[in-house]
KEBARO-571155 format. One record per residue (C-alpha): residue in one letter; x, y, z. Coordinates in Angstrom, 3 decimals, m for minus. Layout:
N
<pt><aa>A</aa><c1>X</c1><c2>Y</c2><c3>Z</c3></pt>
...
This chain:
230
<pt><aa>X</aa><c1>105.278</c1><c2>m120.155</c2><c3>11.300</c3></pt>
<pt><aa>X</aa><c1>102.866</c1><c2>m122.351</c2><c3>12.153</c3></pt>
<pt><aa>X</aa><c1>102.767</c1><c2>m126.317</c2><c3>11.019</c3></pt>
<pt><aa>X</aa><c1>99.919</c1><c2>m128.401</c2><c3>11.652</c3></pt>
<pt><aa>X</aa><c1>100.534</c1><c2>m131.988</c2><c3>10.885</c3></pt>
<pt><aa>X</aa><c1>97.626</c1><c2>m134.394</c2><c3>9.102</c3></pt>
<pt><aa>X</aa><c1>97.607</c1><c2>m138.547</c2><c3>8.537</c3></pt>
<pt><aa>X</aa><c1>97.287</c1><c2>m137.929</c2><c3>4.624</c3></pt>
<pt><aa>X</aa><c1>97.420</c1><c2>m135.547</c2><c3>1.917</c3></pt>
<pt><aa>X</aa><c1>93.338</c1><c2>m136.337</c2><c3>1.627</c3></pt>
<pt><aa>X</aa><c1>92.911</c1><c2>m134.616</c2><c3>4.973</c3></pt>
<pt><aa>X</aa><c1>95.467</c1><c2>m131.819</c2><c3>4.579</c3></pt>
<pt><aa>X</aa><c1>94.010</c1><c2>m131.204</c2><c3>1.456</c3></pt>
<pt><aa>X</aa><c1>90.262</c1><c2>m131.363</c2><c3>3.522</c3></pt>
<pt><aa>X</aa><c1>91.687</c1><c2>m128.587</c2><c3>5.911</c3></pt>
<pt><aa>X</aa><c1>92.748</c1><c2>m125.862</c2><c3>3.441</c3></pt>
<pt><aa>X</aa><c1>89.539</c1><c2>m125.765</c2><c3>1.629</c3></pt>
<pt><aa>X</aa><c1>88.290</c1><c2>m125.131</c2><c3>5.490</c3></pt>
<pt><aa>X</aa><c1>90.933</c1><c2>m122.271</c2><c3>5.852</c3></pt>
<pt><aa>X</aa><c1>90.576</c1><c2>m120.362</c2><c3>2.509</c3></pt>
<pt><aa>X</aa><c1>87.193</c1><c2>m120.665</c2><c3>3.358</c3></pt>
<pt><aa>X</aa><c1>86.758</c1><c2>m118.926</c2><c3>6.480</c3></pt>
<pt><aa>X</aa><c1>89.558</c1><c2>m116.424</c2><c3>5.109</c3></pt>
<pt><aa>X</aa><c1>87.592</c1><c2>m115.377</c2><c3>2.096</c3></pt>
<pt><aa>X</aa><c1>84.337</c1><c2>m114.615</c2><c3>4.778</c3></pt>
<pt><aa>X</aa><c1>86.353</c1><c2>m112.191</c2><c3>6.742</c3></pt>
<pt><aa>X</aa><c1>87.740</c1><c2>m110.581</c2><c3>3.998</c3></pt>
<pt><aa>X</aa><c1>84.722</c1><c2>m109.994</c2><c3>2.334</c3></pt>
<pt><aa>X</aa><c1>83.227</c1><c2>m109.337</c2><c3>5.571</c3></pt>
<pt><aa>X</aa><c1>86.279</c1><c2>m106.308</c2><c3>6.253</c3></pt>
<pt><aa>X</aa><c1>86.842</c1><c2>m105.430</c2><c3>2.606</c3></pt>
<pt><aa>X</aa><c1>84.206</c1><c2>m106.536</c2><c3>0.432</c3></pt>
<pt><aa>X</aa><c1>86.399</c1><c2>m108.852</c2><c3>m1.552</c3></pt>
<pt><aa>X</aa><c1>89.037</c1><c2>m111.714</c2><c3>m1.185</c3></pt>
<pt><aa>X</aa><c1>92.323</c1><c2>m112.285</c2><c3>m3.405</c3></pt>
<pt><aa>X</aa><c1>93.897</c1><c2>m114.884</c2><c3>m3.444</c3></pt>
<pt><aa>X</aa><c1>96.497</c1><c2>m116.775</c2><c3>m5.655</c3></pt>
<pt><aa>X</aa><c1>97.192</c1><c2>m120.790</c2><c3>m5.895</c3></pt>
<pt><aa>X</aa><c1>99.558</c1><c2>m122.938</c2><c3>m7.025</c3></pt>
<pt><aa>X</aa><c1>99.586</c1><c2>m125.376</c2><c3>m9.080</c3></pt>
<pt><aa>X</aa><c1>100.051</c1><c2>m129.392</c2><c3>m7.474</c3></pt>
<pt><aa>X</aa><c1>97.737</c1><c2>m132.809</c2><c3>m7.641</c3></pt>
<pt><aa>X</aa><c1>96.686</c1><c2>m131.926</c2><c3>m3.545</c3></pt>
<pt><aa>X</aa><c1>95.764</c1><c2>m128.660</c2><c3>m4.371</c3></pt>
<pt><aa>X</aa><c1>93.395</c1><c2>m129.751</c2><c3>m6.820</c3></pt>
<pt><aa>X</aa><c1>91.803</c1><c2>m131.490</c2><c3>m4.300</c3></pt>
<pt><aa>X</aa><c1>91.798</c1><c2>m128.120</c2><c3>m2.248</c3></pt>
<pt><aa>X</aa><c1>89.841</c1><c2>m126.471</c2><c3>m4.676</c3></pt>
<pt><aa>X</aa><c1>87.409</c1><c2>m129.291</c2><c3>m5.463</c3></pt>
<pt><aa>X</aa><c1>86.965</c1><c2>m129.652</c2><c3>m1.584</c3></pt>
<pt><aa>X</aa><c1>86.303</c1><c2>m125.779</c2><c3>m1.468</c3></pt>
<pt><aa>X</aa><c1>83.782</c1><c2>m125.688</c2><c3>m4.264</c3></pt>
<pt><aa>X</aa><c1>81.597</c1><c2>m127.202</c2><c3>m1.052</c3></pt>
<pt><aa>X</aa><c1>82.485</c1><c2>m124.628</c2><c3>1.375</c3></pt>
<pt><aa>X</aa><c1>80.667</c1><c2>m122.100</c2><c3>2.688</c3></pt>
<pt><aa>X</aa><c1>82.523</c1><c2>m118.925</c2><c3>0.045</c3></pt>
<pt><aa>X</aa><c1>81.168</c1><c2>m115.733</c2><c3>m0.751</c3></pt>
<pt><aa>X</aa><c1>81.816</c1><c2>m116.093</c2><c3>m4.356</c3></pt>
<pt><aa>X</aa><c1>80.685</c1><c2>m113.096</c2><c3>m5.442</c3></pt>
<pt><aa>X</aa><c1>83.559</c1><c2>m111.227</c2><c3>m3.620</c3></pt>
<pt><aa>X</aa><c1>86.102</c1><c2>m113.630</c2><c3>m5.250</c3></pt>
<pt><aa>X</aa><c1>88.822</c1><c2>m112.847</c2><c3>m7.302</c3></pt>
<pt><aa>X</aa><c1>91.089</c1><c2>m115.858</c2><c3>m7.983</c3></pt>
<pt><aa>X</aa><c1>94.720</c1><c2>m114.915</c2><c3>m9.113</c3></pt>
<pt><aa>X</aa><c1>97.650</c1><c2>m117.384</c2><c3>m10.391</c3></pt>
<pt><aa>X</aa><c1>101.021</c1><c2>m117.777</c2><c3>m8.134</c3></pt>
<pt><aa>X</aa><c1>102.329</c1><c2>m119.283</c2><c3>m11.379</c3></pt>
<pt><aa>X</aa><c1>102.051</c1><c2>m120.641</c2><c3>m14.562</c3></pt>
<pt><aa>X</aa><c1>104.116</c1><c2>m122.865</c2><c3>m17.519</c3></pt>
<pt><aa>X</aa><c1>104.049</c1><c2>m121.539</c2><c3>m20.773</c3></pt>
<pt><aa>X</aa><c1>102.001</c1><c2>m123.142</c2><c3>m23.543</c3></pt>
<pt><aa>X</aa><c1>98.818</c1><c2>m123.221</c2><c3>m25.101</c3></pt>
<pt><aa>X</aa><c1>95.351</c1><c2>m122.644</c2><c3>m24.006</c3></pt>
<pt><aa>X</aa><c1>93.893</c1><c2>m125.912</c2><c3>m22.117</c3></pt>
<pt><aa>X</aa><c1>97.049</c1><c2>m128.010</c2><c3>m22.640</c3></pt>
<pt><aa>X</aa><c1>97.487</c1><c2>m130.258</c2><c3>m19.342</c3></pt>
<pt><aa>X</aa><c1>100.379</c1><c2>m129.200</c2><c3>m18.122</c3></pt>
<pt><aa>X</aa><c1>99.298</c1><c2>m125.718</c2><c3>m17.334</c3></pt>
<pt><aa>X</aa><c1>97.939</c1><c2>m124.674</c2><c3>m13.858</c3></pt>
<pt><aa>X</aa><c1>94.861</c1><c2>m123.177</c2><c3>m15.240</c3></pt>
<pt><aa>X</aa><c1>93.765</c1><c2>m126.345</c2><c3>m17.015</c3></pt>
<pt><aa>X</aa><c1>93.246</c1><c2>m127.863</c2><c3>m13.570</c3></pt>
<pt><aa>X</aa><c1>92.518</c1><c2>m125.088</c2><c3>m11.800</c3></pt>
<pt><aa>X</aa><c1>89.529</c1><c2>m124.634</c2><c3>m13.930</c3></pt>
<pt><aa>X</aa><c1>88.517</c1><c2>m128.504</c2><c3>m13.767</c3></pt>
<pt><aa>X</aa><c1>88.761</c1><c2>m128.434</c2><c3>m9.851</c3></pt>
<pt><aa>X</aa><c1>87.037</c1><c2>m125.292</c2><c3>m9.582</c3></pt>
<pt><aa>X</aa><c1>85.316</c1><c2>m122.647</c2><c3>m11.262</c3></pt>
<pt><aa>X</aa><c1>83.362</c1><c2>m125.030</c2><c3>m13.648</c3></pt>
<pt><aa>X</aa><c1>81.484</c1><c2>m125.991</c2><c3>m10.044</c3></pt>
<pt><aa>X</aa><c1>80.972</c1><c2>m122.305</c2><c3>m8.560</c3></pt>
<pt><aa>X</aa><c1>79.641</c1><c2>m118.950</c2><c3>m9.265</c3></pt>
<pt><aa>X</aa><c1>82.647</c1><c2>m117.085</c2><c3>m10.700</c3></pt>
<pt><aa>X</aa><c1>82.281</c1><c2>m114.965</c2><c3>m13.788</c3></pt>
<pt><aa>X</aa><c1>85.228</c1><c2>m114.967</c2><c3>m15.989</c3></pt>
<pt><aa>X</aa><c1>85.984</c1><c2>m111.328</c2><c3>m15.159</c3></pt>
<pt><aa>X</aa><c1>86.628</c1><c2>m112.700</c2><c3>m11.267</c3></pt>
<pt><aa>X</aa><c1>89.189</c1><c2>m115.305</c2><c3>m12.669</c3></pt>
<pt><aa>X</aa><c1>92.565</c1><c2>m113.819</c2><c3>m13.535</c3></pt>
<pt><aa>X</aa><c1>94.753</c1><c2>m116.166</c2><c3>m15.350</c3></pt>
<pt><aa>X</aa><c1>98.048</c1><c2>m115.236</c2><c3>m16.147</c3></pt>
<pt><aa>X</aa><c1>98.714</c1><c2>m114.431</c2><c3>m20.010</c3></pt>
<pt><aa>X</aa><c1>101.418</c1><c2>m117.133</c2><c3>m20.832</c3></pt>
<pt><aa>X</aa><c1>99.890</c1><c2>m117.419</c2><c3>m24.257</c3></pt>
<pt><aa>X</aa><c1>101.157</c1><c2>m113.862</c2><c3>m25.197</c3></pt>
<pt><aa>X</aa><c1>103.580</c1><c2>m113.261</c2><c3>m27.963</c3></pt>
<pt><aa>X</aa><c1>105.458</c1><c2>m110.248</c2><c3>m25.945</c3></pt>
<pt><aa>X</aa><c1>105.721</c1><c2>m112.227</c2><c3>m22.601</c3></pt>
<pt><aa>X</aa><c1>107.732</c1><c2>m109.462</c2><c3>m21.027</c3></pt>
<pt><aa>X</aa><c1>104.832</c1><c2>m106.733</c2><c3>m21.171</c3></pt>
<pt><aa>X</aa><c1>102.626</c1><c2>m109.548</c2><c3>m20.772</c3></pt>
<pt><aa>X</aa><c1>103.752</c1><c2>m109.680</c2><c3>m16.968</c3></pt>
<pt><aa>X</aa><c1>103.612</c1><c2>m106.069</c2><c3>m16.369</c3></pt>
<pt><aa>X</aa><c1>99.860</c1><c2>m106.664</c2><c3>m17.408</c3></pt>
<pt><aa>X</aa><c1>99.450</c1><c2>m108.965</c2><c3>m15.222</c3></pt>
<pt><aa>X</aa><c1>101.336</c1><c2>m107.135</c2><c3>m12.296</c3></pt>
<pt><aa>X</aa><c1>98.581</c1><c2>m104.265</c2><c3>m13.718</c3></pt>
<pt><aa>X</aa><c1>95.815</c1><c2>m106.630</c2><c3>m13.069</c3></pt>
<pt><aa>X</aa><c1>96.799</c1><c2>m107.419</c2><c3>m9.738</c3></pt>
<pt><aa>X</aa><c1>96.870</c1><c2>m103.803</c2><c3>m8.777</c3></pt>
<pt><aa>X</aa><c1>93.526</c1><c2>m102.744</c2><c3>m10.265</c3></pt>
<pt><aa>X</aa><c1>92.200</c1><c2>m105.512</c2><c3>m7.747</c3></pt>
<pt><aa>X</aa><c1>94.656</c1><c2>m105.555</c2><c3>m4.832</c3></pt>
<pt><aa>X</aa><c1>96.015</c1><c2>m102.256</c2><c3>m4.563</c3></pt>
<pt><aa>X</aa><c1>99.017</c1><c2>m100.467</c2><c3>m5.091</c3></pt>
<pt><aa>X</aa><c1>101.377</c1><c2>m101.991</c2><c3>m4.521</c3></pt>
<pt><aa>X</aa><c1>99.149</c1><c2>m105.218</c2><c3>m4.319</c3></pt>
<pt><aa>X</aa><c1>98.320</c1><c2>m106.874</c2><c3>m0.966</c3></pt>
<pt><aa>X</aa><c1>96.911</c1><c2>m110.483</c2><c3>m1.484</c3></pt>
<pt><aa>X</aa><c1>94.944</c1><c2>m111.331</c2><c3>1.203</c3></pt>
<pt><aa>X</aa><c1>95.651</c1><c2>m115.071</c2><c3>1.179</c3></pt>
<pt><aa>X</aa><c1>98.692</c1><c2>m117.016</c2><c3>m1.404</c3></pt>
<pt><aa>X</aa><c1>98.519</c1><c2>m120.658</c2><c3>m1.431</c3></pt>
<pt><aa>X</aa><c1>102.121</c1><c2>m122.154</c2><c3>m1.910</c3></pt>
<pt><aa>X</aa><c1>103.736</c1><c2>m125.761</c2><c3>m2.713</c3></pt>
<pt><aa>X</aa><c1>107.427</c1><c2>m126.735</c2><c3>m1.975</c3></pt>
<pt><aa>X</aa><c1>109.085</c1><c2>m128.358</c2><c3>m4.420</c3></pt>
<pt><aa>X</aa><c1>111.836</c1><c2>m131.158</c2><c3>m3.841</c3></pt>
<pt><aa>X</aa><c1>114.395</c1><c2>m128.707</c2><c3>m4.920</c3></pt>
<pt><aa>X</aa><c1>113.451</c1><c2>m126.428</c2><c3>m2.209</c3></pt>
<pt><aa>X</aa><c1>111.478</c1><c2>m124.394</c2><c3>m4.909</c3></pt>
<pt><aa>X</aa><c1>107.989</c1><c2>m122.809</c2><c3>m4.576</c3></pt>
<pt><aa>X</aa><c1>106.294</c1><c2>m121.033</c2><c3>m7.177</c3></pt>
<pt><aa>X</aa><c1>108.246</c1><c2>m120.893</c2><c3>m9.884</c3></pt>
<pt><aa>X</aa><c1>111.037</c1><c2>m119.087</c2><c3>m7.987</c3></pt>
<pt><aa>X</aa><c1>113.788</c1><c2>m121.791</c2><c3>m9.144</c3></pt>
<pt><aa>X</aa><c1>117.367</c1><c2>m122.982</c2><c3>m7.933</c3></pt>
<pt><aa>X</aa><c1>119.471</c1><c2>m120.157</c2><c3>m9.229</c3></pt>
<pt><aa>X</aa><c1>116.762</c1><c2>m118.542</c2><c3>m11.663</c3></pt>
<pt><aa>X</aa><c1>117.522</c1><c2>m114.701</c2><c3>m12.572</c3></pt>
<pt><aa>X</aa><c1>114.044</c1><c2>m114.434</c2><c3>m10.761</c3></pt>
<pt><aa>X</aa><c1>114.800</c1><c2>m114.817</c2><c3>m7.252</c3></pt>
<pt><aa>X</aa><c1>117.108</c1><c2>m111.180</c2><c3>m7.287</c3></pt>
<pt><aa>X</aa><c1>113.940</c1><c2>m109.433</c2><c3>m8.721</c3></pt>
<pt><aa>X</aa><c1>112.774</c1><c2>m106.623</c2><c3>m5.778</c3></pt>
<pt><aa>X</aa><c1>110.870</c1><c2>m104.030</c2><c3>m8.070</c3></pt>
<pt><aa>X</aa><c1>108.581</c1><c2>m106.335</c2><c3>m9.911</c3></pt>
<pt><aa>X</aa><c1>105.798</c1><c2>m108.702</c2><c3>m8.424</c3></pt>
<pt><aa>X</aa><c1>105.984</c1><c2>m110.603</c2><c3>m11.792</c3></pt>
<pt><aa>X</aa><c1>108.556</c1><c2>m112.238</c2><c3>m14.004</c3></pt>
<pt><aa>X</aa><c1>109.542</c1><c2>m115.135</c2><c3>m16.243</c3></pt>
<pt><aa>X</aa><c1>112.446</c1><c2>m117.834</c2><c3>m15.220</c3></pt>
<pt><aa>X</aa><c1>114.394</c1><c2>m119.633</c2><c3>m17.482</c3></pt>
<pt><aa>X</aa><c1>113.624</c1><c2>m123.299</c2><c3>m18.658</c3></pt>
<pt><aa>X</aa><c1>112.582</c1><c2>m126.087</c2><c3>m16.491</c3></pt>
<pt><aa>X</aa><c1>111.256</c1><c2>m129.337</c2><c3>m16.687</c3></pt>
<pt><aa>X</aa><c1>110.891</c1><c2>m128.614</c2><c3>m20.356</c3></pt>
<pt><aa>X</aa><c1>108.828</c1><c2>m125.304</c2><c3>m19.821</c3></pt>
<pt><aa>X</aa><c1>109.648</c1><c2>m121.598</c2><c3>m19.082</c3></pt>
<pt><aa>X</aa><c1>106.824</c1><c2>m119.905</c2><c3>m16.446</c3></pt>
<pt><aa>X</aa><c1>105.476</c1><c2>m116.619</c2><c3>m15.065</c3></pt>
<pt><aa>X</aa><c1>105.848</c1><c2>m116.686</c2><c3>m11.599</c3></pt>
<pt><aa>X</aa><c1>104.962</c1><c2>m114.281</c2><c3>m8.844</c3></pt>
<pt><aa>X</aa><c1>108.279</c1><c2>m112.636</c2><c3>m6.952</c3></pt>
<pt><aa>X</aa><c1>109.257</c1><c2>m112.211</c2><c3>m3.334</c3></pt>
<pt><aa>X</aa><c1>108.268</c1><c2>m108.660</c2><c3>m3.261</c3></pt>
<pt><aa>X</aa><c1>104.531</c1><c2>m109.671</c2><c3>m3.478</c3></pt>
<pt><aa>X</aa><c1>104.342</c1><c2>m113.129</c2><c3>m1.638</c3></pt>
<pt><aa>X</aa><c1>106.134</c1><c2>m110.932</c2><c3>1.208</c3></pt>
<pt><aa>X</aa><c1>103.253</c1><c2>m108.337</c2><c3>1.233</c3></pt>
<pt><aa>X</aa><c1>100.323</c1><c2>m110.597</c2><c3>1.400</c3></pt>
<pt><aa>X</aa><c1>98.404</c1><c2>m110.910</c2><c3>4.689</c3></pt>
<pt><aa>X</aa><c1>98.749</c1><c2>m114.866</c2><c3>4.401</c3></pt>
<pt><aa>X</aa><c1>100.395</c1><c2>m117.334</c2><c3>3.123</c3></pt>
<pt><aa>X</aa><c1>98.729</c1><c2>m120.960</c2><c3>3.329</c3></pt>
<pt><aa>X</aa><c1>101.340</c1><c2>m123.863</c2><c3>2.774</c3></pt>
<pt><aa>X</aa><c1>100.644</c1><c2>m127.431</c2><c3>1.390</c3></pt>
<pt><aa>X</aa><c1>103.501</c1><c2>m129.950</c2><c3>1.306</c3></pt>
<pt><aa>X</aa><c1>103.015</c1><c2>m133.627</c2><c3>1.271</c3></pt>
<pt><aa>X</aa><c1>105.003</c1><c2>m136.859</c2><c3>0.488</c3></pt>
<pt><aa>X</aa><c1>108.103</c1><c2>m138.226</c2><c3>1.782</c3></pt>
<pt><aa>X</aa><c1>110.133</c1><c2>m136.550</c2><c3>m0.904</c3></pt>
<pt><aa>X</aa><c1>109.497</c1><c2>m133.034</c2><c3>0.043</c3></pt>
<pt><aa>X</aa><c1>110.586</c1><c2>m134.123</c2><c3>3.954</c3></pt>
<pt><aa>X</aa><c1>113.902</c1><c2>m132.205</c2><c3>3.506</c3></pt>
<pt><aa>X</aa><c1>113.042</c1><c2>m129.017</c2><c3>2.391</c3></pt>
<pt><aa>X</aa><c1>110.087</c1><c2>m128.656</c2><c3>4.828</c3></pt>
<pt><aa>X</aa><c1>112.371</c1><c2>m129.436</c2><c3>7.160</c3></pt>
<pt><aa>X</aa><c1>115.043</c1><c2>m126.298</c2><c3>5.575</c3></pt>
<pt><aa>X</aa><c1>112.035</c1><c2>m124.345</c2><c3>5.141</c3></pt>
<pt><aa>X</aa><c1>110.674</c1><c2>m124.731</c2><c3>8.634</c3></pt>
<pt><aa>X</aa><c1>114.583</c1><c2>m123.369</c2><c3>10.093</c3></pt>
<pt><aa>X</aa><c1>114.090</c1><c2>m120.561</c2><c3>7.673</c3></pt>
<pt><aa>X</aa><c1>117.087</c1><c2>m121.764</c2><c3>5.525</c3></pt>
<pt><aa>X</aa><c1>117.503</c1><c2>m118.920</c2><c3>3.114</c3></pt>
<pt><aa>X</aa><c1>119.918</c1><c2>m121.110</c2><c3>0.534</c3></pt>
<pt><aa>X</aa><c1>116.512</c1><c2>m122.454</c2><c3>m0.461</c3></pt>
<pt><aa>X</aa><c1>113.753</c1><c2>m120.575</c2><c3>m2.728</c3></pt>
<pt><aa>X</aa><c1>111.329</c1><c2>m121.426</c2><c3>m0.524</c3></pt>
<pt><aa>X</aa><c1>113.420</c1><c2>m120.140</c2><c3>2.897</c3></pt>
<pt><aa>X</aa><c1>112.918</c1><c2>m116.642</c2><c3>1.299</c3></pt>
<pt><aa>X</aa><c1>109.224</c1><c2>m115.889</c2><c3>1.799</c3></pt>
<pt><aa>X</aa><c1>107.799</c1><c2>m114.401</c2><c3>5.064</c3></pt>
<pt><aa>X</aa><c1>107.003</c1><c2>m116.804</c2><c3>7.219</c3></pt>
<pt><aa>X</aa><c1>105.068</c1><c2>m113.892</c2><c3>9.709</c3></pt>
<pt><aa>X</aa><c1>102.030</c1><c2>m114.616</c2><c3>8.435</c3></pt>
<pt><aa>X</aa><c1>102.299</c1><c2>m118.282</c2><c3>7.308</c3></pt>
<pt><aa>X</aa><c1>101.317</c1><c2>m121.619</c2><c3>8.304</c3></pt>
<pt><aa>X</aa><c1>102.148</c1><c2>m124.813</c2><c3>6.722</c3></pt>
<pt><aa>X</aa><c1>99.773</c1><c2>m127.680</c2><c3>6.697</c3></pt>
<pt><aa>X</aa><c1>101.674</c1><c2>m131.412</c2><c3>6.193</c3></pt>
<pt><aa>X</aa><c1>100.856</c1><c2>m134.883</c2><c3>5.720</c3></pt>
<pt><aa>X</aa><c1>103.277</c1><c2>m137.348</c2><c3>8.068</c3></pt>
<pt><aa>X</aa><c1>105.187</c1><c2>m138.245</c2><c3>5.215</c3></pt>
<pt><aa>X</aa><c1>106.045</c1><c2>m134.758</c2><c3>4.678</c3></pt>
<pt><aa>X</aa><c1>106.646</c1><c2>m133.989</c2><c3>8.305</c3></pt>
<pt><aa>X</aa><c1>108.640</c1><c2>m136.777</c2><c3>9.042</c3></pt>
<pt><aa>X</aa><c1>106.500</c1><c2>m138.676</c2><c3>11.706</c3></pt>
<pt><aa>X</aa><c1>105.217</c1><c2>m141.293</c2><c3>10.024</c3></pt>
<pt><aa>X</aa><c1>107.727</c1><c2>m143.947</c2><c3>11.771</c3></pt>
């Protein structure tokens, strides 16, 4: 896996609009359309708002959720809520090209094999994202694949809902898909996530993060989060 270290969160923020950028070309370039799933975080908000400049084929876009709290349409701690602010109110994507995940359901169980339906009408079957953004928790977590959550055993479903945390349950994407995509594009900054990038960089499997396929990954860090800023 490959880590690329930055001063600040401002720059590694700066550099993965640049990547998903050039990603999304290619792939519309090869395949005539990119996927791709984000996180939720404060620096990738900045990602997106620094991509709404790039150079993107938007018209080839479809933008998927890696994960999502449960709770009501626009309420600010959902993903989408700044997803949209950062991003598709300042580019060219119809609604049908962004693909929220349907937390607001009242079944939330078929509401993620919907979504897991969604992702295959546009990615295949089974679905092969061609670029997942991911965040590391100071818990070791990423997604919302959780210290000891039922989710992390899942292998037949690409999505599924975790218990309670930080006040919230969430729909989360599983291993089984974040394995199968053809990239996986890191962000971890701040002194507090220093350990687990460190656990996640020896591919320390006691951690949710250690899990994921790191083939295909790279892992861009601010100093803090690296360790070298003494």
């Amino acid at each position: 896996m490959q880590l690329d270290v930055f001063d600040a969160a401002d720059a590694v923020a700066e550099a993965a609009a640049g990547i998903i950028a050039a990603q999304a070309r290619s792939a519309v370039r090869e395949r005539a359309r990119f996927v791709f799933a984000v996180s939720g975080g404060r620096t990738p908000q900045q990602m997106l708002r620094l991509l709404s400049r790039e150079d993107v084929p938007w018209h080839g876009v479809h933008l998927f959720q890696v994960d999502e709290r449960i709770g009501p349409p626009g309420h600010p701690d959902r993903n989408l809520t700044g997803l949209r602010e950062s991003l598709t109110a300042n580019v060219p994507l119809a609604v049908d090209q962004i693909h929220g995940m349907p937390v607001e359901a009242v079944d939330l169980d078929a509401a993620t094999e919907s979504y897991e339906r969604e992702l295959s009408a546009f990615a295949g079957a089974p679905p092969v994202l061609d670029l997942v953004h991911l965040g590391l928790g100071p818990d070791g977590h990423t997604a919302s694949l959780l210290p000891e959550d039922q989710a992390l055993e899942l292998t037949a479903a690409d999505v599924a809902l975790t218990g309670r945390y930080q006040g919230r349950r969430r729909m989360t994407m599983t291993y089984p898909i974040l394995n199968r995509a053809r990239h996986i594009l890191w962000l971890v900054t701040g002194h507090e996530k220093a350990p687990m990038l460190a656990r996640l960089l020896a591919r320390d499997r006691s951690i949710p993060a250690g899990r994921v396929n790191q083939s295909h990954a790279r892992v861009l860090a601010d100093r803090a989060a690296s360790g070298r800023d003494s």
